[in-house]
C-alpha positions in Angstrom: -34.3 -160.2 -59.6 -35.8 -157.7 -57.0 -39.2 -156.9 -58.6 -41.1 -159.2 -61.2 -44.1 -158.1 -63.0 -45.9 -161.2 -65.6 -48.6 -160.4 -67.7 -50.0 -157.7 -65.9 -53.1 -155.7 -67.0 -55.3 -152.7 -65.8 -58.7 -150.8 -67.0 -60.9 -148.8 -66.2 -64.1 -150.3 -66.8 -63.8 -151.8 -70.0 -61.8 -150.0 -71.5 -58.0 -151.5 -71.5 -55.1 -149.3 -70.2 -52.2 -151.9 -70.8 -52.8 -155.8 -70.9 -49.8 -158.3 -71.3 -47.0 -155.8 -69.4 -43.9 -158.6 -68.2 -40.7 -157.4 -67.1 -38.1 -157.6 -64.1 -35.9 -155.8 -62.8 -32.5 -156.7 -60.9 -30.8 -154.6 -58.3 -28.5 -152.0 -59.2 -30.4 -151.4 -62.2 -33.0 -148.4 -63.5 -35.4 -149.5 -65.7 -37.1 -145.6 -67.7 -40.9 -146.1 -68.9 -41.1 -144.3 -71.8 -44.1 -143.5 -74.1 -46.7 -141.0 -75.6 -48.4 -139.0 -73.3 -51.8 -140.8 -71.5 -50.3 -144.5 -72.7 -50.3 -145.7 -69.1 -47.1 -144.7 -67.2 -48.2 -143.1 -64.3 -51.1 -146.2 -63.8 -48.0 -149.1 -64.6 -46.1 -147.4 -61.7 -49.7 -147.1 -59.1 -50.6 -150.7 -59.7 -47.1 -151.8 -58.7 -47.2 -150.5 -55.2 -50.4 -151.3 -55.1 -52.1 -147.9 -54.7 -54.2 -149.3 -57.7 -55.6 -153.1 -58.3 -54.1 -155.0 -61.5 -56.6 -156.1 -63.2 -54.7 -159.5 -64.3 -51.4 -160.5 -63.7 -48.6 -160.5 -60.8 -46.6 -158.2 -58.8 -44.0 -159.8 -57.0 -41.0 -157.8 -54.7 -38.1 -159.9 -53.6 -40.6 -162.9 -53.7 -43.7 -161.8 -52.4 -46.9 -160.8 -54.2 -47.5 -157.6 -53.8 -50.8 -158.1 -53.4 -50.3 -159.9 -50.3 -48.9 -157.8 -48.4 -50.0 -154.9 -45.9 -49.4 -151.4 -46.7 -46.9 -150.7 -44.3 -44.7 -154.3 -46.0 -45.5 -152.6 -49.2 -43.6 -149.1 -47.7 -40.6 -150.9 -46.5 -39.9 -152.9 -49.7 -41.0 -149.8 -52.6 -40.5 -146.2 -52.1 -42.8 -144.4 -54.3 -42.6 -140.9 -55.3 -45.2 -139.6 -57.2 -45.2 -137.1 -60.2 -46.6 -133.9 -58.3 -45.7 -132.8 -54.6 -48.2 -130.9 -53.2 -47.2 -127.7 -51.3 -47.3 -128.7 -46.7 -47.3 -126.3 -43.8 -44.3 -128.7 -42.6 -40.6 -128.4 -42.5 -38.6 -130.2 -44.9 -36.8 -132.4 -42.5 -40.6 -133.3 -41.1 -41.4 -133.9 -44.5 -38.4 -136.3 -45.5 -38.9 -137.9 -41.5 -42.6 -139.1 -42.9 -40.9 -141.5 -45.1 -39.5 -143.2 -41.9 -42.7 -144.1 -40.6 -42.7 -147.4 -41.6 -39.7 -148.6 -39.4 -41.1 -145.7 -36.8 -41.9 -147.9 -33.2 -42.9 -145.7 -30.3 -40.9 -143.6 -30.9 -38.2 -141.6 -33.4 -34.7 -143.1 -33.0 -31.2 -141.1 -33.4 -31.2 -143.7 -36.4 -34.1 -142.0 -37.9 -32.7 -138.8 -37.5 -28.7 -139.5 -38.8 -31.0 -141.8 -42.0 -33.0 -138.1 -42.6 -29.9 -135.8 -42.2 -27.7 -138.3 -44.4 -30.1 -138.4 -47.2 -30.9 -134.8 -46.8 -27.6 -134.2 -47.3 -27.0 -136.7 -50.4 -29.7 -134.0 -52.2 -28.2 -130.8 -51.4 -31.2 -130.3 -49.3 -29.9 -129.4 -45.8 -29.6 -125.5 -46.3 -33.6 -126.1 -46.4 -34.1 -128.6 -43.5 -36.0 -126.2 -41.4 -38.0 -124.1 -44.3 -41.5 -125.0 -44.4 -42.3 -126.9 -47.3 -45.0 -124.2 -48.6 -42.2 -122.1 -49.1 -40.2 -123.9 -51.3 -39.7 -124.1 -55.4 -41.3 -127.1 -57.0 -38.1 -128.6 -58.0 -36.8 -128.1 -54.1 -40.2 -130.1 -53.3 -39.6 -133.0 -55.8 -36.4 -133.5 -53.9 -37.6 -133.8 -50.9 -40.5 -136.0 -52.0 -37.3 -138.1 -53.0 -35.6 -137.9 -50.1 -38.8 -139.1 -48.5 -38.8 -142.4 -50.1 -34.9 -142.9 -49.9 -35.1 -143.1 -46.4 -37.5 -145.6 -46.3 -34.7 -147.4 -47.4 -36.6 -149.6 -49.8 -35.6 -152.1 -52.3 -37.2 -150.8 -54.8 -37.5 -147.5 -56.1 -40.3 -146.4 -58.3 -39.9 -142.8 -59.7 -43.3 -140.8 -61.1 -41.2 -138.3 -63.5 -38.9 -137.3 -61.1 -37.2 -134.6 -63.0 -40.1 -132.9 -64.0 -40.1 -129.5 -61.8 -36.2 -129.4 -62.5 -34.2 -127.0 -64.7 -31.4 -128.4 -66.9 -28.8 -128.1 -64.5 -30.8 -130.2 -61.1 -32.4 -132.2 -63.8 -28.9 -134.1 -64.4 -27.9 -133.5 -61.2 -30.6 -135.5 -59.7 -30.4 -138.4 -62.5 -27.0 -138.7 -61.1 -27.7 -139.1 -57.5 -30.8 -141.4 -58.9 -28.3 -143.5 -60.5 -25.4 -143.3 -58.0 -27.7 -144.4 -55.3 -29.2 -147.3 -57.4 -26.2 -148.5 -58.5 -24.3 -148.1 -55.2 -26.9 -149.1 -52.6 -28.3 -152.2 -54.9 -31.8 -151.0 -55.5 -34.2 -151.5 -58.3 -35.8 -148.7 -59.5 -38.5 -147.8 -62.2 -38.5 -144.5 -63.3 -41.2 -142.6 -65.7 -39.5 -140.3 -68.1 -40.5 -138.1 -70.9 -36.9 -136.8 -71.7 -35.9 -139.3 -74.0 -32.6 -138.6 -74.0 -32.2 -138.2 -70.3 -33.6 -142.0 -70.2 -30.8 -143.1 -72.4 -27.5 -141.3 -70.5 -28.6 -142.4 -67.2 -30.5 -145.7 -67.2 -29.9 -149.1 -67.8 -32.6 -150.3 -69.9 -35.9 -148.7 -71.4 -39.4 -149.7 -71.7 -41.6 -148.1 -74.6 -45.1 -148.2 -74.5 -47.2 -147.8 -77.1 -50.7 -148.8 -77.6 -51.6 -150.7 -74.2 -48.3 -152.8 -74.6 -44.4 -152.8 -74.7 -43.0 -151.8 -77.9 -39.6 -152.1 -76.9 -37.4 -153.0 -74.0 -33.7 -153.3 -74.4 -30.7 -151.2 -73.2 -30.2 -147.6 -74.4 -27.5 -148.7 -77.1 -30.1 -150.5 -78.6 -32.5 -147.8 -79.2 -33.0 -147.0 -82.8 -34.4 -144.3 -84.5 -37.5 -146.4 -86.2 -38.1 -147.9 -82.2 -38.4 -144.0 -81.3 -40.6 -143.4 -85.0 -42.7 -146.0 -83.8 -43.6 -145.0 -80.6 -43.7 -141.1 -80.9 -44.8 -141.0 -84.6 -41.5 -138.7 -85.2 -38.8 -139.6 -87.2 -35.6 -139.4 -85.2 -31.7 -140.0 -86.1 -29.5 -141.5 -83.0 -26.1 -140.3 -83.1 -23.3 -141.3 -80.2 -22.1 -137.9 -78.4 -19.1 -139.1 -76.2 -20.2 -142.6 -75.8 -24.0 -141.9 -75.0 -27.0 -142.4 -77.4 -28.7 -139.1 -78.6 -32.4 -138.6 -80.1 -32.0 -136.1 -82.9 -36.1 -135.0 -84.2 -36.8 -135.0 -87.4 -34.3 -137.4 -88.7 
């Protein structure tokens, strides 16, 4: 396994976020959190780069305790990419070349710059390279905030909603370069997602959350419509549509 997580916990306070969250994930495999809005996503996905402090428990990445390690080990081993992308008066290569600072010595190398153009090009992004950020869509900027943390070339991946500025169309477009790239470069990635059904075509197992805890983790052909009752407090029917699990509402 790439990234471990044992009985982790987090509040604010005293009051309890999550408490008892254990799971691992291998490479070439996406892991989708899944849950009810405010359950503790976004805070599972800050406390495992370490942008927030677990209250109890263990990180670990390829071996090492996340808690360990400096910021700039943290960057190289977990790219994180978080849910909003703030507008920048940069270009959109500048703003994918950020994500090479970690690796960056005195200078920028022609590897930095063939990493930036190959990535840029993975997310039909080049036609932008020079357009300043502020004067792109949201969906464009989610990309590149992406392609910012692909070229870090971490290990891990950890993805904050990463569809969420996307229309139909980019939004499966981009799950399929998601997947493509986790599957084909080795990485583990964790990926928040409210489209259910997205979760289920594209990743290889799901976490539910519900009420400070996991529900449910198992593969997508697993889920079943009382897990999704359960979680979302809606009755649901899963049907098969051409060998992929579908959430119908209202079942």
């Amino acid at each position: 396994m790439i990234l471990a997580v044992k009985d982790l916990g987090f509040r604010w306070g005293r009051d309890w976020v999550f408490r008892g969250i254990s799971f691992s994930v291998n490479s070439g495999e996406l892991l989708s959190v899944m849950g009810p809005n405010g359950v503790g996503k976004t805070t599972l996905l800050r406390c495992l780069n370490g942008i927030l402090s677990p209250s109890e428990g263990t990180i670990t990445v390829g071996g090492r305790d996340v808690s360990s390690m400096s910021r700039r080990e943290i960057a190289k081993a977990m790219g994180y990419v978080p849910q909003f992308v703030q507008p920048q008066r940069m270009t959109v290569f500048d703003g994918v070349l950020l994500g090479r600072r970690p690796h960056i010595g005195w200078s920028v190398s022609e590897r930095d710059l063939v990493t930036v153009e190959s990535v840029l090009s993975l997310l039909g992004l080049s036609e932008f390279r020079l357009r300043s950020m502020d004067r792109i869509s949201g969906g464009e900027r989610q990309k590149v905030a992406i392609a910012r943390a692909m070229v870090q070339e971490p290990s891990v991946m950890l993805l904050d909603e990463p569809t969420a500025s996307l229309d139909m169309k980019n939004n499966m477009g981009m799950m399929e370069t998601i997947s493509h790239v986790v599957h084909c470069h080795g990485l583990a990635a964790v990926a928040t997602i409210h489209d259910v059904n997205c979760a289920l075509r594209h990743s290889d197992r799901c976490l539910f959350l519900r009420g400070g805890s996991i529900e449910a983790l198992c593969t997508p052909s697993e889920v079943t419509g009382s897990m999704i009752e359960s979680v979302y407090d809606l009755k649901a029917d899963i049907i098969d549509h051409r060998g992929y699990p579908v959430v119908i509402p209202g079942g």
